[in-house]
N, C-alpha and C positions, 0 to 999 in steps of 0.2 A: 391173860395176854401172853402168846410170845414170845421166851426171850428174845430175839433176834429183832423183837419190834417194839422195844421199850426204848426209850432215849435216857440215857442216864442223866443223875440233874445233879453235878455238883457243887458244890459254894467254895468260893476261893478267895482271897482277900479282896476287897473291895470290886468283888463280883465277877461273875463269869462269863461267857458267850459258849456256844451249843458244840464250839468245839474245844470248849475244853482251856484255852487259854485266859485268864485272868486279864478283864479289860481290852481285849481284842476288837472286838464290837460293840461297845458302850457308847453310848448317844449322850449327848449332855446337853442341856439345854443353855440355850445362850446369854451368858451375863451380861451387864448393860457394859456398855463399851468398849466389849468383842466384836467379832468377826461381824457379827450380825447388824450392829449399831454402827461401824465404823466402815465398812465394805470388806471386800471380799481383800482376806489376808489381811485382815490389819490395817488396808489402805485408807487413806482421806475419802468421806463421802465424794462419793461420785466420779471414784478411780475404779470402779469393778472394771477388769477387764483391760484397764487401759497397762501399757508396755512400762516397766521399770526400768527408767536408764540407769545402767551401770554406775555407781555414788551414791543411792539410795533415792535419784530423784524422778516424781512418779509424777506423769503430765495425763491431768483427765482429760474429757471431748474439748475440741477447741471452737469456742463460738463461732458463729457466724460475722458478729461482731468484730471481732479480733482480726480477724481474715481481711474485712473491709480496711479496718486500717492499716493494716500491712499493704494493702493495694493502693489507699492513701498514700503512704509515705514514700510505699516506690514509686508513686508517679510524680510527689514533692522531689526525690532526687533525681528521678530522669530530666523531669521540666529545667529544674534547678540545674541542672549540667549541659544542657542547651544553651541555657539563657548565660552562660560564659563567655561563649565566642561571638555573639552579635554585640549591636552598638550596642552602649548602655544606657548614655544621655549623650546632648548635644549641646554642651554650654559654649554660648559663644562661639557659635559656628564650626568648634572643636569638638570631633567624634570622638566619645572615650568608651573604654570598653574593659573591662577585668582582664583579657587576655591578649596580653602585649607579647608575649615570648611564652614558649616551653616552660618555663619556671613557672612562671605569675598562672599561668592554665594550671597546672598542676597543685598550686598554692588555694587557685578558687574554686579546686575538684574535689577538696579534702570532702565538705560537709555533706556536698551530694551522693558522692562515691560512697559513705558512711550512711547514709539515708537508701540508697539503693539496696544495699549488702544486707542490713535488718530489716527494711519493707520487704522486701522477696523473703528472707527465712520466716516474716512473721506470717506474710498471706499464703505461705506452704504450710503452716502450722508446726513448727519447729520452736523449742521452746519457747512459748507465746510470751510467757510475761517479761523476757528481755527484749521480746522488739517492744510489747505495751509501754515498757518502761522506757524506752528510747523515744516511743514516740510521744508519748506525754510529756517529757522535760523538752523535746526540741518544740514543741506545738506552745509550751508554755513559752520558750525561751523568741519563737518567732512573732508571740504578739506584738511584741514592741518592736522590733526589727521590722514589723507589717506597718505602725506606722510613723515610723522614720524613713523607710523608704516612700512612703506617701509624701511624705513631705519635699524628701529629695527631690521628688518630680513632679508634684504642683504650686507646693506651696514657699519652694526656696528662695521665689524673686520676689515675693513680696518684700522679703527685706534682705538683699546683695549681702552677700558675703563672701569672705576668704572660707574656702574649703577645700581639703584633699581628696580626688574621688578617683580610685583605681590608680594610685602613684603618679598624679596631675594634680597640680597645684593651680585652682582655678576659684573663678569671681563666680560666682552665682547668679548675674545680672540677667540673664535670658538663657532659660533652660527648654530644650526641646527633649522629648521621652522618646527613646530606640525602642525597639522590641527586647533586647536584653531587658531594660526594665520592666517591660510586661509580664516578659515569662519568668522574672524574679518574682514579682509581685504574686502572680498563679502559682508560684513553686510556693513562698512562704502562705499562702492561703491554704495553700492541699495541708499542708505541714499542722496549721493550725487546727483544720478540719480534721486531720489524723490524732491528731491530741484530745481534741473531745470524746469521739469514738473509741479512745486506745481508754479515757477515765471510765468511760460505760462499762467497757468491755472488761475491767480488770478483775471486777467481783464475781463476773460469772466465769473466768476462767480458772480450772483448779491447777495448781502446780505447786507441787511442794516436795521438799526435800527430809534428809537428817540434820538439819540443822548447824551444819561443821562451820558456817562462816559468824554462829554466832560468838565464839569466843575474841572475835576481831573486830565486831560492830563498832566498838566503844573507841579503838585505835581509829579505823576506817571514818566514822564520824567526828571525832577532831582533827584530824588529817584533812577532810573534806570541808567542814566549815572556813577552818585559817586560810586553806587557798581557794575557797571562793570569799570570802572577804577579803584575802590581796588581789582577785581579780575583779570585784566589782571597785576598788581603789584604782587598780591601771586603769580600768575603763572609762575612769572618769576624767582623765589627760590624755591628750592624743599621743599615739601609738608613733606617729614619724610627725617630727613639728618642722618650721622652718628655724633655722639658727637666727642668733641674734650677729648682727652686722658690727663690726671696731672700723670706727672712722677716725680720719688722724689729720685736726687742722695743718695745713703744709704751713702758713704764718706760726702759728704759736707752737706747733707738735703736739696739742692736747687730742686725748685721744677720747674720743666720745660711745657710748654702744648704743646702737639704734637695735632698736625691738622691731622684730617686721612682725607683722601682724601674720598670726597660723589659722589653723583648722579649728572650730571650734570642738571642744572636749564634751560628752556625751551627754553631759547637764549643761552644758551653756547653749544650746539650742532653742529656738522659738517655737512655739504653738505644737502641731502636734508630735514634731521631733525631741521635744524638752517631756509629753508624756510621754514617749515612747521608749525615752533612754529611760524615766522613772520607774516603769514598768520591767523592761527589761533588767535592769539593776535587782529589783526585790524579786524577782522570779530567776531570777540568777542564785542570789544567796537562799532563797527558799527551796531551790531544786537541790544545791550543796547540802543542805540538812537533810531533807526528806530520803535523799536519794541512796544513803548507805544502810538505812532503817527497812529499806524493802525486801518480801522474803517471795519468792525463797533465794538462794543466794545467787544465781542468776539474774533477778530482776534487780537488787541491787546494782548488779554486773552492770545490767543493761542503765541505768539512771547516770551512775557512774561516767559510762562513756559517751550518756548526751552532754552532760558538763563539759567533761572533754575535750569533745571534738568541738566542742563553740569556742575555750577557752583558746586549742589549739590552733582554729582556725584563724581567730581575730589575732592572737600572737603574729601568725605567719603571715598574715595580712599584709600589719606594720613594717613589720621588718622586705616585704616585699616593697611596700610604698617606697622606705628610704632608701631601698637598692635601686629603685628604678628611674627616680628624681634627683639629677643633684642641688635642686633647691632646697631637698630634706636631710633632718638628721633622724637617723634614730634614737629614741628617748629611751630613759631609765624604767618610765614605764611600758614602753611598747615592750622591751627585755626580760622584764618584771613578766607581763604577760606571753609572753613565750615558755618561760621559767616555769612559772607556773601551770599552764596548758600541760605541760610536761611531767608534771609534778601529780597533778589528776590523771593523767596517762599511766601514771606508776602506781597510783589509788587503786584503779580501774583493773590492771592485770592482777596487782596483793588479791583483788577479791575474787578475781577468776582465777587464779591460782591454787584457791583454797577449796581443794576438790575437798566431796564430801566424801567419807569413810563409808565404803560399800556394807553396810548392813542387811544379811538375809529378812525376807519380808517370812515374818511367823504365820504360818497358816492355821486353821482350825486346830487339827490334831496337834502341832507342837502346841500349843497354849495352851490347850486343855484336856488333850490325848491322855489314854491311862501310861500306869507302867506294866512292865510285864517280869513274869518270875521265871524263872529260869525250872 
């Protein structure tokens, strides 16, 4: 043969390729929980392909599933921000309505406007598992809210009471339903329907991160239980009461305190208002524990601020009612629940704050590429 058609062959540490450099083109076959068993680059099954956001967090395909509830819950906040400005009920021939002034609208926009803002990024497929997780603790949190307001509007006259509804101070003796409570009721229903959808949908959604918020879990999770245990506490006394009355015999001067009769507290309700606050209360403190444990650190994010905004919302509530009534005062626990609201607000940003450390994703050749000799 030839010289000029011979191919030289020669062996070099831990093997050659045809031109000559040591490990250049070496193939290796794929070890179990490489490239090959884990996806492409090291990612989570069923990330091939899918975009790395900057922090190391990689979102695979976003169901269809996932989508629907994002469509859910932005129709729960659009309905739910409508149903602000029309009447609510009619008790007593008295039209009451959530949106008495600029203030009190703005006070009963909080949870919708927040239902809006994560139903549209989830049903564009933007981080999925913080809207999943929004809409599963507000779906949770609106069962019992779904049927306490039932109650509110059929079944309150059966037994007359002292109640405060929308900063009115009124008898429950004959109650007529407005369309605000309609499209309450259809807003907390889409709401509920977005939370079963958003539990289906959370296991076939991949999204996952470097893990940086777990060194905060443990902080984040007792931080979150103690203030939803003081907020399932406020919520068990009414938020603005009526004060008690000093009467002062004009004969004797003795001075007497009449107790007026207030709003019933969240457990002193009948029939299905008394399950609805029981309900409400345990999915209150069971969304508080669950909700810091969720990964990747974003979905925590996202549970975090369905708490939130319930705890924030029902604070600002309160504190509207006794602005708005001067037959009310504001309570220590309606204060308490603001405090608190506030307090998971500051929960909620520690864990979004807690970007994760951008980590290059190792592809084939870094893991198991050769070396080369010089």
């Amino acid at each position: 043969m030839p010289a000029r058609d011979r191919v030289p062959t020669r062996s070099g540490k831990g093997g050659a390729s045809a031109s000559g450099r040591p490990g250049a083109a070496r193939e290796t076959a794929p070890r179990p929980g490489g490239p090959a068993a884990s996806g492409a680059g090291g990612r989570p099954p069923g990330t091939a392909g899918a975009p790395a956001v900057p922090g190391g967090l990689v979102v695979g395909t976003v169901p269809l599933l996932a989508r629907v509830a994002g469509v859910l819950l932005l129709l729960a906040g659009l309905v739910g921000a409508v149903a602000v400005f029309p009447t609510y009920l009619v008790i007593g021939g008295q039209a009451i309505g959530p949106a008495t002034g600029p203030v009190s609208a703005l006070v009963a926009l909080v949870a919708p406007l927040a239902a809006v803002a994560v139903g549209a990024g989830l049903a564009l497929g933007r981080v999925p598992r913080l809207g999943l997780a929004y809409a599963s603790v507000s779906g949770a949190l609106a069962v019992g809210r779904l049927l306490i307001e039932v109650h509110q509007g059929r079944g309150s006259t059966n037994r007359a009471a002292v109640d405060v509804l929308a900063g009115e101070r009124v008898v429950t003796s004959s109650v007529d339903v407005g369309a605000g409570w309609v499209l309450g009721v259809v807003a907390l229903v889409l709401t509920v329907l977005a939370g079963l959808t958003s539990l289906v949908a959370w296991g076939r959604t991949v999204m996952e991160d470097g893990g940086s918020l777990d060194p905060l879990r443990p902080l984040l999770a007792g931080a979150s239980v103690l203030l939803g245990v003081g907020a399932v506490l406020c919520l068990a006394l009414p938020a603005a009461d009526v004060p008690d009355r000093v009467e002062v015999d004009p004969a004797t001067g003795l001075e007497t305190v009449v107790t007026a009769q207030g709003p019933p507290g969240l457990l002193e309700r009948p029939g299905l208002a008394l399950l609805g606050g029981l309900l409400l209360a345990g999915a209150l403190l069971l969304c508080a524990v669950i909700a810091p444990s969720l990964r990747p650190r974003l979905g925590a994010v996202g549970g975090l601020l369905g708490v939130a905004v319930f705890v924030l919302a029902a604070g600002l509530g309160g504190l509207r009612d006794a602005l708005h009534s001067p037959d009310l005062d504001w309570t220590v626990t309606g204060a308490g629940l603001l405090v608190l609201g506030l307090g998971l607000v500051a929960v909620t940003v520690l864990a979004w704050r807690a970007h994760a450390v951008a980590t290059p994703v190792a592809t084939g050749a870094e893991r198991f590429g050769s070396t080369t000799e010089d």
